[in-house]
C-alpha positions as CSV (number, residue, x, y, z in Angstrom):
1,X,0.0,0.0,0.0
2,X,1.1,3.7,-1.0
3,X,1.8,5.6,2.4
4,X,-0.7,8.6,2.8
5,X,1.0,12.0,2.5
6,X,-1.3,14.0,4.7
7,X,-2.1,17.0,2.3
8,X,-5.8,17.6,2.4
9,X,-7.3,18.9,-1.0
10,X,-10.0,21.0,0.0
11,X,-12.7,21.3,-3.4
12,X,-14.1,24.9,-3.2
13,X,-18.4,24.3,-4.3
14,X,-19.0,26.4,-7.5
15,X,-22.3,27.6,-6.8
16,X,-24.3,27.3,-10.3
17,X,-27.8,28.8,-10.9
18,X,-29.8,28.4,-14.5
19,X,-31.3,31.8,-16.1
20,X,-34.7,29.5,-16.0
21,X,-35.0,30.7,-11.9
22,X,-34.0,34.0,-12.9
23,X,-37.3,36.5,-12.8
24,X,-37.0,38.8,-15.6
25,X,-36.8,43.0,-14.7
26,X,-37.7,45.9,-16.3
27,X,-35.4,48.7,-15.9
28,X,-36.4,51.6,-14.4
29,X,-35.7,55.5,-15.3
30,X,-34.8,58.1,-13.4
31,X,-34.7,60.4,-16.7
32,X,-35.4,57.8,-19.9
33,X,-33.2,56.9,-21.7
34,X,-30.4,59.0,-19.9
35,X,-29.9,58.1,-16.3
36,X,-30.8,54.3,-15.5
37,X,-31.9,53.4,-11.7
38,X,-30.3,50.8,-10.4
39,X,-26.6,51.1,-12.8
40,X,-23.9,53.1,-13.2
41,X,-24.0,56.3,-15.4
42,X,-20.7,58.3,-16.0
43,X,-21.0,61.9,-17.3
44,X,-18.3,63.8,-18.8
45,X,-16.6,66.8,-20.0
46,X,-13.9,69.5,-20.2
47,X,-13.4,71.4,-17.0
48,X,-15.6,74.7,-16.8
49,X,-18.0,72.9,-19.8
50,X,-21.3,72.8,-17.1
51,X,-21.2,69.4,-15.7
52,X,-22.0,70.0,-12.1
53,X,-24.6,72.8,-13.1
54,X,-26.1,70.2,-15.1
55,X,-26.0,67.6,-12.4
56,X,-27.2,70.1,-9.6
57,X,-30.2,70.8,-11.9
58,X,-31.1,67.2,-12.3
59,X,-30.9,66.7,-8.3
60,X,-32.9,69.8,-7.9
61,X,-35.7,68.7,-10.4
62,X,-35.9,64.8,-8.9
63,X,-35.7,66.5,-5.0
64,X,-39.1,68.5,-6.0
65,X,-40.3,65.9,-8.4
66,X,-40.9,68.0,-11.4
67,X,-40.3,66.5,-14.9
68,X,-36.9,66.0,-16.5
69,X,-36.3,68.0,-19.7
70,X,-38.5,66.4,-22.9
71,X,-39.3,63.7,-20.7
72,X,-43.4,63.2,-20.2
73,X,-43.5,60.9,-16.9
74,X,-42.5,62.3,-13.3
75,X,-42.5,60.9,-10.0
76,X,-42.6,62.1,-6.4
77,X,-39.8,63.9,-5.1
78,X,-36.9,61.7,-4.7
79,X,-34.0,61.9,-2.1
80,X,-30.3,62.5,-3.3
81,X,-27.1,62.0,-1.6
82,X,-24.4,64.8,-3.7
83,X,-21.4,64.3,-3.1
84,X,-18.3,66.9,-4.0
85,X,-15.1,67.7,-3.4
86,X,-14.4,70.6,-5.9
87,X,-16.9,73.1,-4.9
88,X,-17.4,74.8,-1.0
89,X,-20.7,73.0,0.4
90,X,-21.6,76.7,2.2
91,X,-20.4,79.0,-0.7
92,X,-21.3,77.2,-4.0
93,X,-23.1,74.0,-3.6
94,X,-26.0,75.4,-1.7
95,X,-26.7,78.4,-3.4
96,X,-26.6,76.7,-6.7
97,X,-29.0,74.8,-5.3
98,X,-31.3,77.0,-4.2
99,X,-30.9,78.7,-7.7
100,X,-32.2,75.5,-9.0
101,X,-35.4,75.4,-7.0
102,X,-34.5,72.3,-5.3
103,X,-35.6,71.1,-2.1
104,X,-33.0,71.3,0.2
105,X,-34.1,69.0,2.5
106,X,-34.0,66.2,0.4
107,X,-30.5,66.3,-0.9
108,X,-28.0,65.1,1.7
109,X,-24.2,64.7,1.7
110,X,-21.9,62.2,4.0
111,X,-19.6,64.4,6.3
112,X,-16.2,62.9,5.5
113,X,-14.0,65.1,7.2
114,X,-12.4,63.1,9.3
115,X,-12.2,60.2,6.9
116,X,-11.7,60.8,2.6
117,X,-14.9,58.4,0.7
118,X,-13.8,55.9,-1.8
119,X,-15.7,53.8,-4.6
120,X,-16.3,51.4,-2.3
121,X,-16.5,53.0,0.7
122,X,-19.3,50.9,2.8
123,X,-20.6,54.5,4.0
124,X,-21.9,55.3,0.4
125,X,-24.4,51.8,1.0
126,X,-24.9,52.9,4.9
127,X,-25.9,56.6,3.5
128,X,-28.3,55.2,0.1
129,X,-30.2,53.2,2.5
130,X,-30.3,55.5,5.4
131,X,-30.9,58.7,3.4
132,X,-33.6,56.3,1.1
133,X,-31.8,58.2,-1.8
134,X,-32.8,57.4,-5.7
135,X,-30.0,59.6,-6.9
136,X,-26.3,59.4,-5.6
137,X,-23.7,62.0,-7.5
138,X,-19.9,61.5,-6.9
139,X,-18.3,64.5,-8.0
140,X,-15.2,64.2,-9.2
141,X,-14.6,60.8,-9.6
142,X,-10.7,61.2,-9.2
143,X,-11.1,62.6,-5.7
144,X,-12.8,59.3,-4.7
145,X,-10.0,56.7,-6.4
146,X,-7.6,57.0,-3.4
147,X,-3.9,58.1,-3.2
148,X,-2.6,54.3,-3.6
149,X,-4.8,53.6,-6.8
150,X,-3.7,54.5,-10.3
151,X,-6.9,55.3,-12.2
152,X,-5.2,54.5,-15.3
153,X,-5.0,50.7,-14.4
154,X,-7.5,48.2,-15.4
155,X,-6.3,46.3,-12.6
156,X,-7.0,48.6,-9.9
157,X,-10.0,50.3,-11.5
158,X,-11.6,47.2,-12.0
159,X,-13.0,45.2,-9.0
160,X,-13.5,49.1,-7.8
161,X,-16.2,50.1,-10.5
162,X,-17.2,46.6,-9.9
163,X,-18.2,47.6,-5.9
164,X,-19.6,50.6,-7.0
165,X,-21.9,48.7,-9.7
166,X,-23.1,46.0,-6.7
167,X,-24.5,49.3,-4.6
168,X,-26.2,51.1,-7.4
169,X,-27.9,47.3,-8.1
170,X,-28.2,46.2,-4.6
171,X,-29.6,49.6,-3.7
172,X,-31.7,50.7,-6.9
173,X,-30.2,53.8,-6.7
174,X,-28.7,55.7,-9.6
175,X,-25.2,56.3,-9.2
176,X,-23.5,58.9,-11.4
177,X,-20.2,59.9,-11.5
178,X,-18.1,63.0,-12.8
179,X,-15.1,62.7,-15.0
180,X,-12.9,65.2,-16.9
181,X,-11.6,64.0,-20.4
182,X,-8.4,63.2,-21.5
183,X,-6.6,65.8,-24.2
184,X,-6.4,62.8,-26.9
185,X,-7.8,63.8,-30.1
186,X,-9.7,62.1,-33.0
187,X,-11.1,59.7,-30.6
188,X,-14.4,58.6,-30.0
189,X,-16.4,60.1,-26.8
190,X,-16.2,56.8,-25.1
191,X,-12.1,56.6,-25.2
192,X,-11.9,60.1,-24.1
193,X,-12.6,59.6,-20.2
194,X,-10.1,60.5,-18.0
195,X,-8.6,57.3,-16.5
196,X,-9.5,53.5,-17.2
197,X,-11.3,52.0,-20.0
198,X,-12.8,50.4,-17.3
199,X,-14.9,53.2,-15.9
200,X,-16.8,54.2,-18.6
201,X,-17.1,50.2,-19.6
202,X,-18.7,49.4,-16.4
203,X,-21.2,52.3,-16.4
204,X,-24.2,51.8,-18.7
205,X,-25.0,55.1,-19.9
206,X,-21.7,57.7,-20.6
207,X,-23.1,61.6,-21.2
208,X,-20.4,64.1,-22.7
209,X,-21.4,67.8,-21.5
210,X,-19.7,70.3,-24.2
211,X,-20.0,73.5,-25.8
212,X,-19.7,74.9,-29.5
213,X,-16.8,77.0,-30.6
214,X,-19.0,79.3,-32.4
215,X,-21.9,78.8,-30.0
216,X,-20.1,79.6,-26.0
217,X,-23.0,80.2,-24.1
218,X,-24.9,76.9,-25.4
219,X,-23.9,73.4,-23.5
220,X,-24.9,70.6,-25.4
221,X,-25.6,66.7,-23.0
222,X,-25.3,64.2,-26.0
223,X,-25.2,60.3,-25.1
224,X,-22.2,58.4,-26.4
225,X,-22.9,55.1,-24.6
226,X,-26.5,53.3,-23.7
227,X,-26.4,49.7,-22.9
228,X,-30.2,50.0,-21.9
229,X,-32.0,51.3,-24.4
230,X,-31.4,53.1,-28.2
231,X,-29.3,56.3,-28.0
232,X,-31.0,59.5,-26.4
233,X,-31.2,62.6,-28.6
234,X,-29.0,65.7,-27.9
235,X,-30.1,68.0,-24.7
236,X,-29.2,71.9,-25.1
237,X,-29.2,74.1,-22.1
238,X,-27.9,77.8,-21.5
239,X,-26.0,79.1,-18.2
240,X,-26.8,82.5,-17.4
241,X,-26.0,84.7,-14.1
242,X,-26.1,83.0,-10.7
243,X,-26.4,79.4,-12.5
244,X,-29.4,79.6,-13.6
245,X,-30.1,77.3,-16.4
246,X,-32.5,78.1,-19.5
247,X,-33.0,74.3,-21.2
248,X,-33.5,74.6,-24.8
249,X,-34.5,71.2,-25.5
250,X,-33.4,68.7,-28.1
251,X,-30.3,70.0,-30.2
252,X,-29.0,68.7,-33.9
253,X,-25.9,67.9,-33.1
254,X,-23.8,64.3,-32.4
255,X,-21.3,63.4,-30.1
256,X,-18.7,63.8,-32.8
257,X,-19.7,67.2,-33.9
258,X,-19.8,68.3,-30.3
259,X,-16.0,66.8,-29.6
260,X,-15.1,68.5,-33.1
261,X,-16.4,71.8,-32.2
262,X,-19.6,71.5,-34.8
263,X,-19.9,71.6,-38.6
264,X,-20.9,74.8,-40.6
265,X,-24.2,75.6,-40.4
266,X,-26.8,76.0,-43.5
267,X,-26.2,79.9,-44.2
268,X,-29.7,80.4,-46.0
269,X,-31.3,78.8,-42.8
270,X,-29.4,81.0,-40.2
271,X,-30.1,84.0,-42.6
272,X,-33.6,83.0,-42.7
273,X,-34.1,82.1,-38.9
274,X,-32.3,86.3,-37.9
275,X,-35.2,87.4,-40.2
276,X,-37.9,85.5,-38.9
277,X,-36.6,86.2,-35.3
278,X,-36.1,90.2,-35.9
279,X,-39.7,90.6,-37.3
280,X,-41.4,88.6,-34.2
281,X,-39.6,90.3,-31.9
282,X,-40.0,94.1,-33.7
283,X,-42.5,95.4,-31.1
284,X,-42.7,93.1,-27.9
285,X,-40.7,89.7,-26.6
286,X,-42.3,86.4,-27.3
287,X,-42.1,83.4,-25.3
288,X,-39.0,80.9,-25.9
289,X,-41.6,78.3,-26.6
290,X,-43.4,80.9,-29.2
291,X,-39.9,81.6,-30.8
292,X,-38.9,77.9,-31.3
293,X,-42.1,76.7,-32.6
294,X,-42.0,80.2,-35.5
295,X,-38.6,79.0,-36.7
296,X,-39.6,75.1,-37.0
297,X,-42.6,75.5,-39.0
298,X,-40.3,77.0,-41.6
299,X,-37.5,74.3,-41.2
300,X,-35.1,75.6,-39.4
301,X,-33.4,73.7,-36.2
302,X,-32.8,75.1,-32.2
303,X,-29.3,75.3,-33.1
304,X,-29.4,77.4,-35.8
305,X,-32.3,79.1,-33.8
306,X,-29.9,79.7,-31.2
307,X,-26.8,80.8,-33.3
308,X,-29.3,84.1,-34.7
309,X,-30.5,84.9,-32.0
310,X,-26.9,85.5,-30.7
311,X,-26.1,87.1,-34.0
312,X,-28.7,89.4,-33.3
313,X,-28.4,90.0,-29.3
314,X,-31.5,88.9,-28.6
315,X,-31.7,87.8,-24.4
316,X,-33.1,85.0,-22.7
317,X,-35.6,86.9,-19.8
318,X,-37.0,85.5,-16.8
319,X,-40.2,86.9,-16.5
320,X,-43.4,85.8,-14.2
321,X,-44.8,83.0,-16.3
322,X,-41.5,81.9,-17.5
323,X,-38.6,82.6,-20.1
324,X,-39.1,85.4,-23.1
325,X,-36.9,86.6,-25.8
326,X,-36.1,90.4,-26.3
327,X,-33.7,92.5,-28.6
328,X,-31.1,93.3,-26.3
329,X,-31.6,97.2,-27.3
330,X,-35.2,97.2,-26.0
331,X,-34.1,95.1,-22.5
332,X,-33.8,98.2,-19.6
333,X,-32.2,95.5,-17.4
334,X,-35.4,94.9,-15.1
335,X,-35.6,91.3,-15.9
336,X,-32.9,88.4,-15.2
337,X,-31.1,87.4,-17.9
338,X,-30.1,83.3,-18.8
């Protein structure tokens, strides 16, 4: 007889399950098809292009449950945990906030003074489920990597984006993240995040926030990534004093234009659009509804809207009832511009 050696092999029990138990889900929207419940969604952008104001706005609208930008289903106010590291709480988060309209007592943030949050922090799961958030915004994502992590290695990036994925499912909470972009050129939107590959693979939905060269005062939110559903359209907004935001509503434009700095526009259309636009607004302002529905029924798109009304210094006003057009010369400053 052999002699026995007395190494125990210990066989590790793979756990196997069949898709048959599996109950099938539908996935649910906190603004269709843009920002997914339950999954990761990565928004970027150049520094100074608008993507905090863009994310405050989007907490501010789901805290006081009003509708999303062309989006036709709401839902009650929502908690949000935001997150950021860039701007003073006090001093800029706040105030932008209450620009916004948002409810302030619905959008918390973890006190981490004594102790810097990572992607997998167990206090981001603690906070979701204390808080009952829908919405948690990490903003930047670099300041939540860690000093002993290289962003830039799959390796390290991935089991973290991996964490951060298992809350956002475990939880049903949307998790979105801030990223800058890196300064490579000719590449698509996708390969243009700041960092791993790995971060904007693991996210379902990727948003770039830009503006036009020709066009500064415009920010354009196209979608370069959607796992979930087909490909939202473009999303214009403008920035005007104290953050306040004037949405414009879908924009002709792609993600490759946008990265490009836009094509050249149809002269005869922007020629056509400063007449149409100089005539309604000869005598009195029109709404900004009024004034994108006139240059429509003749054929002519919001960006090209927007481009003449620049050309001709007509303002976005604030008034009672909402946002109006004027001919700068015949605004006396008693309204807020955007």
């Amino acid at each position: 007889m052999g002699q026995f050696s007395g190494e125990v092999i210990v066989l590790m029990q793979t756990e196997v399950r069949y898709y048959s138990s599996v109950t099938p889900q539908n996935v649910d929207w906190l603004w269709y098809p843009y920002i997914p419940y339950g999954k990761i969604t990565v928004i970027q952008g150049d520094p100074g292009e608008g993507k905090t104001t863009f994310l405050l706005q989007v907490a501010a609208k789901l805290s006081t449950g009003q509708l999303m930008p062309e989006c036709d289903q709401s839902t009650p106010p929502q908690n949000v945990i935001y997150q950021s590291t860039e701007d003073g709480i006090a001093d800029t988060v706040k105030p932008r906030l209450i620009s916004a309209g948002a409810d302030c007592s619905r959008i918390a943030f973890i006190d981490d003074a004594s102790s810097p949050l990572s992607l997998d922090d167990a206090r981001l799961e603690n906070a979701i489920h204390e808080s009952k958030a829908r919405l948690l915004v990490l903003d930047p994502i670099q300041a939540f990597i860690g000093t002993e992590t290289d962003m830039h290695r799959a390796s390290e990036m991935r089991p973290l984006m991996h964490k951060l994925a298992g809350i956002a499912e475990r939880t049903r909470c949307a998790v979105v993240i801030i990223g800058h972009m890196n300064k490579t050129t000719g590449s698509k939107g996708v390969y243009r995040s700041l960092g791993s590959i790995d971060i904007t693979a693991s996210a379902r939905s990727v948003l770039l926030i830009g503006r036009l060269k020709d066009e500064p005062l415009i920010r354009v939110m196209t979608q370069i990534k959607n796992n979930l559903a087909q490909e939202g359209r473009s999303v214009a907004f403008e920035i005007g004093n104290n953050s306040a935001v004037r949405w414009i509503g879908y924009y002709d434009i792609s993600a490759d234009d946008l990265l490009s700095g836009g094509k050249q526009q149809d002269d005869s259309k922007l020629e056509q659009a400063r007449i149409l636009l100089r005539e309604a607004l000869a005598t009195n302002p029109i709404s900004c509804t009024a004034g994108y529905a006139l240059c429509k029924r003749n054929g002519i798109g919001k960006r090209t809207t927007e481009t003449a009304k620049q050309m001709e210094n007509i303002s976005s006003v604030r008034m009672n009832d909402g946002w109006y057009w004027m001919l700068e010369e015949k605004n006396c400053g008693q309204y807020t511009h955007g």
